[in-house]
C-alpha positions, 0 to 999 in steps of 0.5 A, a space after each residue: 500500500 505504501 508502495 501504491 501511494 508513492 505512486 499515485 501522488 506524484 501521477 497526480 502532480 504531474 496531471 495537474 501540471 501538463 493541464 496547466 501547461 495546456 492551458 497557458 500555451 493555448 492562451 499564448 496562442 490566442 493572445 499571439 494571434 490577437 495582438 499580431 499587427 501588419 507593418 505599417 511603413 512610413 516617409 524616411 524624410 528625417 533619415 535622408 535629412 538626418 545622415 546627408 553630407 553637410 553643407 560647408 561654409 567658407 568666408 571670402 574676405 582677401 582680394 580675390 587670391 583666396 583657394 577653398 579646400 574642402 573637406 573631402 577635397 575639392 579646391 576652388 580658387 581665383 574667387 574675386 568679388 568681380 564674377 558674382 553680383 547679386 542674383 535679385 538686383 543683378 549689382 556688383 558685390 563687396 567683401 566679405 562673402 559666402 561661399 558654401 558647398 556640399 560634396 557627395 562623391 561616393 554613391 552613399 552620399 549621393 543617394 543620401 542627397 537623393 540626386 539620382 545619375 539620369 540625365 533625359 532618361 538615360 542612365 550616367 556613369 558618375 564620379 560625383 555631385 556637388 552643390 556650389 552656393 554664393 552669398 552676401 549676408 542672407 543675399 543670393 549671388 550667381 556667377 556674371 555672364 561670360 565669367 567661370 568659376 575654376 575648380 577640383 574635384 578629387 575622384 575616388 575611381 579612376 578618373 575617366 576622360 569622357 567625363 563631362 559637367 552636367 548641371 541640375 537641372 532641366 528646366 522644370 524637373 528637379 533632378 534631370 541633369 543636363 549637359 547643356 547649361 542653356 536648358 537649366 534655369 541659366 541666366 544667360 543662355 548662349 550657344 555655343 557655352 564657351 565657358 564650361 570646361 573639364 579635364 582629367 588632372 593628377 587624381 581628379 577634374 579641372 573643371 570651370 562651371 558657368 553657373 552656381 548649384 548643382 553639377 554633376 561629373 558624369 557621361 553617358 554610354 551607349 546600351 542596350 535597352 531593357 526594363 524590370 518589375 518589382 513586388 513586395 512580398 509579405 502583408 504591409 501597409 504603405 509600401 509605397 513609402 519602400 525606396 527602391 534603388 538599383 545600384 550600377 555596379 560598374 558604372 558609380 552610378 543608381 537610380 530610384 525606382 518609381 511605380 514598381 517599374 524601371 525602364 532604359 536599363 543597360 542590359 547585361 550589367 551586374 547591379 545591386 536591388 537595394 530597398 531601405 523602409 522604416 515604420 511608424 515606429 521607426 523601425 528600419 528595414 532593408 533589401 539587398 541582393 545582386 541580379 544581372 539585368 535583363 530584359 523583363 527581369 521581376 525581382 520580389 523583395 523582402 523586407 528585413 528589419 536592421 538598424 539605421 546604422 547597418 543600413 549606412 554602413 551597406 551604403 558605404 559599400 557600393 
């Protein structure tokens, strides 16, 4: 008897315990399927803003021997007050001014400034972006007509001898670079521009740009054209907030993708899909793999959660 309760009692602990366990799990899985939310994405504004390449500033005050160098390189020299005048009143200007400049060579820093390299179209092979303001006090200076701003622009590639200054951009479009001056907002339109100049020098390009803003060191190359589609896997919502970039392996160059579609696209080249989200939470998320382009090629992408700064780290890497 003594042997038969032994037994029986530690039978009963155990009964009660797996009824126990039952009981809490299947509430786990109720609880589970009652509190699963669908990913709702959101604007990344604040992620492009917050992690863009700064704007420098330099002060001008000498009598017009001064040479800027810029932070990552970029040197600006023979800057005398006698080629700007006030853009508003079109009159002389006096020291000191402003000169400020943003520099965003490689393709991190170019997608941050979310420039992409298409002039009409058509995809450019790239060696980087710059954006060159002009100021006296609050006031917008542009360069005077017939007169060059003579620069230096590093290249973290080998520099290519067919590259040319394109300009942002074609009247109109905010981000359509344009190899022809006289089709941006240009003051003073000419034909031929005998003022813009570029050419392979030491490490980098000497270059003389006829008007303030934006610039390009790019140029295009011939192809053959295919397009490409994309879907989003998985139950989201706004997914239209999803930035889809192809990354040209080959050319330093990329482009977004609009509408889930991308087209002109020079078939046979290695590319990077890279896709970055965040969420109302702000909880990021990314995509990332290699495809080869041809023509009618669908890409599915799936998003996987990361963090800010493994994302610009992965940037850092095209």
């Amino acid at each position: 008897m003594k042997t038969k309760h032994l037994i029986t009692i530690p039978i009963a602990i155990i009964a009660i315990v797996v009824v126990f366990i039952m009981v809490s799990c299947s509430k786990d899985r109720t609880e589970d399927k009652t509190t699963t939310t669908s990913t709702a994405y959101a604007p990344l504004g604040s992620f492009y803003t917050n992690n863009a390449p700064p704007q420098q500033s330099f002060t001008i005050d000498s009598t017009g021997g001064d040479t800027i160098t810029a932070m990552n390189g970029t040197k600006i020299w023979g800057i005398p007050t006698s080629i700007f005048m006030y853009q508003s009143t079109h009159q002389n200007v006096n020291y000191p001014y402003t000169i400020k400049l943003i520099e965003a060579y490689g393709i991190k820093n170019m997608m941050l400034e979310q420039l992409p390299n298409v002039a009409q179209g058509n995809i450019l092979q790239a060696a980087g972006e710059l954006n060159i303001l002009a100021y006296k006090d609050t006031s917008a200076l542009v360069l005077k007509e017939h007169c060059g701003l003579p620069m230096w622009a590093p290249s973290s590639i080998t520099p290519d001898n067919a590259m040319k200054v394109y300009y942002g951009f074609t009247s109109s479009t905010t981000n359509d670079w344009n190899l022809n001056v006289d089709a941006t907002n240009y003051l003073f339109p000419s034909d031929p521009d005998t003022i813009t100049k570029l050419s392979v020098s030491g490490s980098g390009y000497l270059m003389k740009i006829a008007k303030l803003g934006w610039i390009g060191i790019n140029h295009t190359f011939s192809y053959s054209s295919s397009s490409m589609t994309f879907t989003i896997n998985g139950t989201a919502t706004n997914t239209n907030y999803i930035d889809i970039y192809i990354i040209f392996k080959n050319r330093h160059s990329f482009m977004k993708v609009s509408s889930l579609t991308a087209s002109n696209l020079p078939t046979g080249d290695p590319i990077t899909v890279f896709a970055i989200a965040n969420d109302t939470g702000g909880q990021m998320y990314y995509f990332d793999q290699d495809f080869t382009i041809s023509n009618g090629l669908s890409v599915p992408i799936t998003m996987s959660t990361t963090t800010q700064a493994q994302i610009l780290t992965m940037m850092g890497t095209f």
